[in-house]
DRENBAFI-767719 format. One record per residue: x, y, z of N, C-alpha, C, CB in turn; residue number from 1. Coordinates in steps of 0.05 Angstrom, whole numbers, padded with zeros to 5 digits. Glycine has a CB too. Example, Ala and Ser with C-alpha at 12.3 -4.5 7.8 and 13.67 -1.06 7.14 Angstrom:
2
      nu      nv      nw     cau     cav     caw      cu      cv      cw     cbu     cbv     cbw  num
   00264  -00114   00156   00246  -00090   00156   00264  -00066   00156   00226  -00089   00181    1
   00257  -00045   00142   00273  -00021   00143   00258   00001   00157   00282  -00012   00114    2
END
This chain:
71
      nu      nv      nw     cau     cav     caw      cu      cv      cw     cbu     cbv     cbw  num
  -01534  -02377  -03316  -01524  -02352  -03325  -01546  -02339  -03342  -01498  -02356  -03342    1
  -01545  -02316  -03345  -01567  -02295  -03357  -01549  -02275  -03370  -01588  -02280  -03334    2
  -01558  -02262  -03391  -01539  -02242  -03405  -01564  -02212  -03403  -01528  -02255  -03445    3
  -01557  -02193  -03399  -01578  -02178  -03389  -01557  -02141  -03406  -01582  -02185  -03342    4
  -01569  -02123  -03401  -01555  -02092  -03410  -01548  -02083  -03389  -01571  -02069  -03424    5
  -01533  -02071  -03379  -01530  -02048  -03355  -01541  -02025  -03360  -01502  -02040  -03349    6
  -01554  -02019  -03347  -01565  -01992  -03348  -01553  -01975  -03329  -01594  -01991  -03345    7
  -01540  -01975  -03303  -01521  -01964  -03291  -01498  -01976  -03282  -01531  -01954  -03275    8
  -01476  -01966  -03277  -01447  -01971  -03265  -01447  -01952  -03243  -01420  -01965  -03286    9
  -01442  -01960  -03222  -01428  -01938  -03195  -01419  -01950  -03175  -01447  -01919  -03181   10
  -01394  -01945  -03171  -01373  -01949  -03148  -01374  -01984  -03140  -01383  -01926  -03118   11
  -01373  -01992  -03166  -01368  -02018  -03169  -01402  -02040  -03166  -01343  -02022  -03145   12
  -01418  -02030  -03168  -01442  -02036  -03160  -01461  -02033  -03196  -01450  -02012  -03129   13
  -01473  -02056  -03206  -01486  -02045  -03228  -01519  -02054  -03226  -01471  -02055  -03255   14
  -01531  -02041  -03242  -01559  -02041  -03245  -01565  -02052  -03270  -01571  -02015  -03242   15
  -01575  -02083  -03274  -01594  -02092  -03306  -01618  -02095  -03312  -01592  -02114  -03315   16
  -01616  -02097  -03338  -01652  -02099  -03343  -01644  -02122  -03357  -01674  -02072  -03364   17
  -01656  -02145  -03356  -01662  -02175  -03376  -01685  -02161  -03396  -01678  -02209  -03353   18
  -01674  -02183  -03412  -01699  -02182  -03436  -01705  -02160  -03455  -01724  -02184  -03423   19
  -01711  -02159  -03477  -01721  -02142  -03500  -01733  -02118  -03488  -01741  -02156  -03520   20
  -01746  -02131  -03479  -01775  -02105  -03459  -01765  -02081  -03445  -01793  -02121  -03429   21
  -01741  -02092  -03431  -01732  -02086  -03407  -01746  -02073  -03386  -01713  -02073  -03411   22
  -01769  -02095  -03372  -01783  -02093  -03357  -01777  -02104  -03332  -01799  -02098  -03366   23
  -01752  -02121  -03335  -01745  -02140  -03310  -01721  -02136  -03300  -01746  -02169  -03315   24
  -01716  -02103  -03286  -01690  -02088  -03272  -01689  -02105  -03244  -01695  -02049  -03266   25
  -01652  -02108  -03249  -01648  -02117  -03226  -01643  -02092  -03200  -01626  -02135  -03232   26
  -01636  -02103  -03174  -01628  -02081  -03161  -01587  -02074  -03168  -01639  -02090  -03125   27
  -01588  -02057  -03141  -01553  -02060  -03147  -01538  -02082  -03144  -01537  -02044  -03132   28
  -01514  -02094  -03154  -01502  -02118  -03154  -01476  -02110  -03158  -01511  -02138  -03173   29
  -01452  -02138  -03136  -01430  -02126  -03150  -01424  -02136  -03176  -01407  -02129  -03134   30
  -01402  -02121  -03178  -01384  -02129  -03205  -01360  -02149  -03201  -01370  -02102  -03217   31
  -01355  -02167  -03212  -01337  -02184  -03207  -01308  -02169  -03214  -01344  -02210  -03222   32
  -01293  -02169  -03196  -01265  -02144  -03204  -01250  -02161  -03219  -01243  -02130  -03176   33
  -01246  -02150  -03248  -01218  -02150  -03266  -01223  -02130  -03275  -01210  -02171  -03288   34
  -01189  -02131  -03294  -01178  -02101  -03305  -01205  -02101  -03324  -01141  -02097  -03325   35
  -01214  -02128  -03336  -01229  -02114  -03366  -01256  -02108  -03358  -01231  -02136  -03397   36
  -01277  -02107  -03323  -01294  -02105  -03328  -01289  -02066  -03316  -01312  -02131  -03318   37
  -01263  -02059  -03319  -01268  -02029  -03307  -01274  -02012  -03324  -01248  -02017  -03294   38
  -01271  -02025  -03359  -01281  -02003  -03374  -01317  -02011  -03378  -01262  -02001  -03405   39
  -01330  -02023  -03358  -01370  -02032  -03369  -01374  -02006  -03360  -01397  -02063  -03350   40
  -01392  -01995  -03381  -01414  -01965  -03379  -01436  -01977  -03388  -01407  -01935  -03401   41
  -01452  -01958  -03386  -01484  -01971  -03394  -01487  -01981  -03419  -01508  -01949  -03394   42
  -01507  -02000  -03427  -01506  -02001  -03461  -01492  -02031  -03466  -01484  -01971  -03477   43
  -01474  -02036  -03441  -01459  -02061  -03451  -01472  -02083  -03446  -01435  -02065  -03441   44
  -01473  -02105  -03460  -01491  -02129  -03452  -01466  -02149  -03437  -01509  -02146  -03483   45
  -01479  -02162  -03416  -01455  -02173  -03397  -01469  -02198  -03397  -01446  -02157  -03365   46
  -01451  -02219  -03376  -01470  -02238  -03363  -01465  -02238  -03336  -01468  -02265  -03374   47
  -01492  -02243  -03321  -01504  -02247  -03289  -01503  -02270  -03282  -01531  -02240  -03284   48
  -01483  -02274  -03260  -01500  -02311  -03255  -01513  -02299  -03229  -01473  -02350  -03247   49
  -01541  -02309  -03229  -01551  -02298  -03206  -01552  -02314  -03179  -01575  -02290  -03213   50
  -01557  -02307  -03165  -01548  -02329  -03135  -01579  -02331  -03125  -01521  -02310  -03104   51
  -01579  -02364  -03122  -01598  -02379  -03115  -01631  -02370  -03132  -01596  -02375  -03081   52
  -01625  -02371  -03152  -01645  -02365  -03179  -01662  -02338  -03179  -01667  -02390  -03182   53
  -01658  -02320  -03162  -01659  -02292  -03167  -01657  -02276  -03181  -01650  -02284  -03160   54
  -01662  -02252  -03192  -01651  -02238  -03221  -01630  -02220  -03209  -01676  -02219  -03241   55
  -01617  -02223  -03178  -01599  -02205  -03175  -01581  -02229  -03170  -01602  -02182  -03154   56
  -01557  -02222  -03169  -01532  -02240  -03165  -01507  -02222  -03170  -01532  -02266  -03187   57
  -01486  -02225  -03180  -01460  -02214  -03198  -01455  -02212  -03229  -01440  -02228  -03191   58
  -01451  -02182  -03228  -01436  -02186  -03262  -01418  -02192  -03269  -01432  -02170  -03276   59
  -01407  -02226  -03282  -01384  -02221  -03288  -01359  -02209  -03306  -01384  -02232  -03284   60
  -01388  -02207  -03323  -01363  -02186  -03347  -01377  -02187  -03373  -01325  -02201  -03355   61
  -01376  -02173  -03395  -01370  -02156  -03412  -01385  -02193  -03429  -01333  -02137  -03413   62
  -01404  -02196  -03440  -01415  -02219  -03462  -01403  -02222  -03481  -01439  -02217  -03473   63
  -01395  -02237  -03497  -01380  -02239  -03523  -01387  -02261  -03534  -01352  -02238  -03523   64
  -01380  -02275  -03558  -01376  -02297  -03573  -01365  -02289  -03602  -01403  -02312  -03573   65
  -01366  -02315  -03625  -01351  -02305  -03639  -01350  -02280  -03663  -01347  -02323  -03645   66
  -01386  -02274  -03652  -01391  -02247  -03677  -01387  -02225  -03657  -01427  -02244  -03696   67
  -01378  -02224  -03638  -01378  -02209  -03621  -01352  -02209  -03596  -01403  -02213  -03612   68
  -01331  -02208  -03613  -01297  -02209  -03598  -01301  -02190  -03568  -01268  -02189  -03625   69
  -01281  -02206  -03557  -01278  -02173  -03536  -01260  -02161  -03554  -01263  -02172  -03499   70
  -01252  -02135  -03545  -01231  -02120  -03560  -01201  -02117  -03541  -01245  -02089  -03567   71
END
């Protein structure tokens, strides 16, 4: 798993950048469908598990832990 920003959302398909730099954009990917990932806009940090060690794979949702609740 990888935790990465979205930099785009569209028609269920998103675009990340890994890392501080954000030099290492992925291409488009889906989104894993639940109700809570229909509110991700750009800006949100999620996690990727990427398929077969790639930087593209699926987002499945919205990153959290305990300083950082979902809402």
């Amino acid at each position: 798993m990888r935790t990465a920003v979205l930099s785009s959302v569209k028609d269920g398909m998103a675009t990340v950048v890994y890392g501080s730099s954000g030099r290492e954009a992925s291409n488009p990917m889906p989104i894993f469908v639940s109700k809570e990932n229909l509110s991700l806009k750009p800006g949100d940090r999620v996690v990727v598990a990427p398929l077969e060690g790639k930087k593209d794979g699926i987002v499945l949702g919205k990153y959290w832990n305990r300083n950082n609740l979902p809402e």
